[in-house]
N, C-alpha and C positions, 0 to 999 in steps of 0.2 A: 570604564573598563579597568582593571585591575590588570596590574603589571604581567600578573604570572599566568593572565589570560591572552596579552598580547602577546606574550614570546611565544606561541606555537602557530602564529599567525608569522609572524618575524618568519619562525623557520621553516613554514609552508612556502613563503615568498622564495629565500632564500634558495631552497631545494629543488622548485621550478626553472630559478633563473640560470643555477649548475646544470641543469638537465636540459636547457636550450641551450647553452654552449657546450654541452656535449655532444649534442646532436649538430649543430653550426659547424664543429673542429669534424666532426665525423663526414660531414657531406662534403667538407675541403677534400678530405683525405679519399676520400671515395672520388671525386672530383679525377683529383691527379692521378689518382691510379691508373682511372680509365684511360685520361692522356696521353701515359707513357705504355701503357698495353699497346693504343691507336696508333703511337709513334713509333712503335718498336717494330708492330705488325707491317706497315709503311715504310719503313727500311728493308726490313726482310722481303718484302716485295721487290724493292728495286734491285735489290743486291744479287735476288734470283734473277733477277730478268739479264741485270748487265751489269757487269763487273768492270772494271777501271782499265785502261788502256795498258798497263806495265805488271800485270799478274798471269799466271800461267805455270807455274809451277819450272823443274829443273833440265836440264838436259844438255849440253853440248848445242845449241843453235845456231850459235854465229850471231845471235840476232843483236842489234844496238838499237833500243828503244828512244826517241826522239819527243824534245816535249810534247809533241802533237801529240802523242801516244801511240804511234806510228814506227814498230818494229824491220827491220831493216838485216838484211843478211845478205854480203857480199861473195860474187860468184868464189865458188873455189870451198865456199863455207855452208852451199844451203844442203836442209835435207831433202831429199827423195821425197815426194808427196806419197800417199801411201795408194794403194787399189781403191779407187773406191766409185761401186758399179751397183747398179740393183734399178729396183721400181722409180718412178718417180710419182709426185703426188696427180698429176694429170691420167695415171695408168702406163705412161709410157716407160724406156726403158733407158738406161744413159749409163756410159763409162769414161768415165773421164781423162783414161789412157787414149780416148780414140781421138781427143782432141790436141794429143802433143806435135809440138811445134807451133800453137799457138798459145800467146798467155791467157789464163781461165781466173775468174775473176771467183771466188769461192764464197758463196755468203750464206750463214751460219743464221735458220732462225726459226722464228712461232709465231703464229697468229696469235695466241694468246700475248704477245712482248710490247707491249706498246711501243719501246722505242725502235721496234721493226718495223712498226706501222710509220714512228715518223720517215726512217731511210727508207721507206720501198719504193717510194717516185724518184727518189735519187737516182737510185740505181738504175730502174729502168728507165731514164732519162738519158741518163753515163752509156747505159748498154746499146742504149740504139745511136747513140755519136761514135762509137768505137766499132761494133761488131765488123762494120768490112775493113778492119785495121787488123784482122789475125787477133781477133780478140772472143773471147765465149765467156758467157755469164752461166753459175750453174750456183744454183742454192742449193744448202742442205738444212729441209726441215725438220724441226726433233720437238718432242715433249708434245706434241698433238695428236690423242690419240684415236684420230682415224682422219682420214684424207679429205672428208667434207670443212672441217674451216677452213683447211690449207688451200683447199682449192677455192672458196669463196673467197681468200682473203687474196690469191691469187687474180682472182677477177676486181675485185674491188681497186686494186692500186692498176690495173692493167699491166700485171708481169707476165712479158712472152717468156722466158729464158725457162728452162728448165730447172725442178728442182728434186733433186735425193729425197725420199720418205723417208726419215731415221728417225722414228718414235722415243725408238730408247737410247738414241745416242751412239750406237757401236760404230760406225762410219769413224765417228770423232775418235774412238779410244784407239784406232789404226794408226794416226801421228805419231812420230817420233816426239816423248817427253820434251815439253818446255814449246813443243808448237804451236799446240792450240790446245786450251782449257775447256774442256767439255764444256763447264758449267757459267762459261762467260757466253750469254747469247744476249744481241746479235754479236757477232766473230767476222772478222770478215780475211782471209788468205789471196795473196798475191801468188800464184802457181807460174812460174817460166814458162818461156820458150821450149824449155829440155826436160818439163816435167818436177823444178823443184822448187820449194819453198824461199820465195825470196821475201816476200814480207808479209805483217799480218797486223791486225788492229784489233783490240777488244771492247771498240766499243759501238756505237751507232755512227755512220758518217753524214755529214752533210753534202751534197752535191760539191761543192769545193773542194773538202777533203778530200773524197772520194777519188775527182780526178788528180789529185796532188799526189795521190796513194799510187798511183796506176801509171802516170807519166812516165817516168823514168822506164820503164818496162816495155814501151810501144815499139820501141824500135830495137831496144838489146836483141842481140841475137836474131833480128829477123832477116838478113843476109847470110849468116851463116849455119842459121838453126840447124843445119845436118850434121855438121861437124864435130865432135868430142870434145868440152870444154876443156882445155889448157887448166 
């Protein structure tokens, strides 16, 4: 075979073996794509569901956030909890003005939220040691839109305590700025003896936490809860 017959065999080889590492560097790259699409999509989930312990946006609170991630507002500094009354997701009806003079344990969530799926036995764990202590557990549901998960999800962890239907949220937007972050769920608020915001947490609790959260509250003001705070 003749020289000037083999060079277009040369460059048949040649042209192939460029066109399999084209196609090789191309299925890397399609590769990582997809990874960082999967990874980014996987963040944005979690970030929706639950947001960090020390985020919430501005306002006058009082609050001193603790590493735990455990916000804290001493008497003389907390705000006023706002009204907040309507359906609950069982059909019934609840206002949480009628439970003042004892502390209410506020918790903030969705059946869709995984990490509300893991604290929901906490709670109701915490709530049935506490309740004959002047204690009331009240959830507010949101982002579910209609009352059937809330309530299966309800049954599935066994939560007696009653909870708020707030689909869209408007419950939450009644806080006073810098109290509670709509969009951090699960939320969990600390409500006094007198009705106010003494501390709050933005993220899921453990049973530990949870009572670590609520301790100090059990007994404030439970002698003199009639009285005008000083």
């Amino acid at each position: 075979m003749s020289a000037a017959s083999r060079a277009p065999l040369r460059s048949n080889r040649t042209n192939r073996t460029a066109d399999r590492t084209a196609d090789a560097r191309a299925r890397v790259r399609s590769r990582a794509a997809r990874a960082a699409v999967g990874a980014a999509a996987a963040a944005l989930l979690v970030s929706a569901c639950s947001s960090g312990g020390t985020s919430g946006g501005g306002g006058q609170t009082g609050f001193i956030t603790g590493s735990d991630g455990i916000a804290t507002a001493k008497k003389g500094q907390r705000a006023d909890a706002p009204e907040l009354s309507g359906k609950t997701v069982d059909g019934g009806q609840v206002d949480v003005a009628d439970y003042k003079g004892k502390v209410v344990v506020l918790n903030v969530w969705g059946s869709w939220c995984p990490p509300c799926r893991a604290e929901a036995k906490n709670f109701e764990k915490v709530y049935q040691d506490v309740k004959d202590q002047g204690v009331q557990f009240v959830g507010i549901n949101t982002r579910d839109t209609s009352t059937g998960p809330a309530r299966a999800f309800e049954e599935d962890y066994g939560v007696t305590y009653p909870s708020l239907y707030d689909p869209a949220g408007r419950l939450m937007l009644r806080f006073e700025k810098g109290t509670l972050n709509p969009q951090a769920v699960p939320s969990t608020l600390i409500i006094d003896r007198e009705g106010k915001v003494a501390a709050r947490t933005l993220q899921a609790l453990s049973e530990e936490k949870l009572r670590k959260m609520l301790a100090p509250y059990l007994d404030e003001g439970s002698a003199d809860s009639g009285k005008p705070e000083k």
